[in-house]
N, C-alpha and C positions, 0 to 999 in steps of 0.2 A: 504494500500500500504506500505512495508518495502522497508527501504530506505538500501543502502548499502554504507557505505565508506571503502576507502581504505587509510592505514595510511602508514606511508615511515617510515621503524623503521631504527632507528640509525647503522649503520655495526658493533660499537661496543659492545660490552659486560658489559659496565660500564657507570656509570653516566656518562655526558657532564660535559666537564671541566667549560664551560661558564655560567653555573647555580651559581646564585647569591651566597652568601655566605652564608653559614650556620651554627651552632654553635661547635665548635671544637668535631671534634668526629663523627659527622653525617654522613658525605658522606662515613667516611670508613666503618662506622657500614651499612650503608644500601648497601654500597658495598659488602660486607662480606655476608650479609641476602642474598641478593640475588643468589651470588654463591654458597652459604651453601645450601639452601634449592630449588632453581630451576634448576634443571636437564638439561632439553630443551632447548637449546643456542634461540632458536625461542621466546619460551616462556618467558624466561630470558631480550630478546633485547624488546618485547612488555610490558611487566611491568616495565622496567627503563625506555623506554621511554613515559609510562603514569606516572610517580613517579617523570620525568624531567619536563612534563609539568604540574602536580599540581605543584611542588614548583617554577617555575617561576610565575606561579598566585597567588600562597601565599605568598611567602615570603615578598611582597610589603606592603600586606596587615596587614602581621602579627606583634600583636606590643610587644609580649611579647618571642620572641624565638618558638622553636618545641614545648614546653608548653601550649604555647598560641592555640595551634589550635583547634576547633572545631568541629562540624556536621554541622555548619552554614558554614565555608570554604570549605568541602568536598562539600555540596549542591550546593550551589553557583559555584561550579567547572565542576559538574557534570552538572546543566543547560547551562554553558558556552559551553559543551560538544557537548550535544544535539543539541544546537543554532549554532554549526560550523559542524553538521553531522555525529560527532565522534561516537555516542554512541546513538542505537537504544534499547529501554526496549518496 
């Protein structure tokens, strides 16, 4: 049986301003990436807002900056996924 969710993407075009803080330079560089390289305002509003909610799950966790992060954070992120519906493989 495949499950199906439906996710409510953000109206804007850009990271949420209320994403925790991250290390000087970040949010405009992943601003930037994302305009630079994703065409599809669709496509655009679905990957910032899965790039909004890994980093409110990571950032809590993470102890050494955007450095620190792992495949153990992504994993862990992605079962979080799964466990709320998000994300059918």
């Amino acid at each position: 049986m495949t499950t199906t969710a439906v996710a409510v993407l953000p109206a804007s075009d850009s990271l949420p301003k209320h994403l925790p803080s991250l290390e000087a330079g970040a949010e405009e560089a992943m601003e930037q990436f994302f305009d630079a390289e994703i065409d599809n305002p669709r496509t655009r509003r679905a990957y910032i807002a899965a790039a909004a909610d890994f980093f409110r799950f990571a950032i809590p966790i993470m102890s050494g900056g955007l450095s620190s992060l792992n495949a153990m954070h992504f994993s862990r992120w992605i079962d979080l996924m799964k466990e709320r519906g998000l994300l059918v493989i």
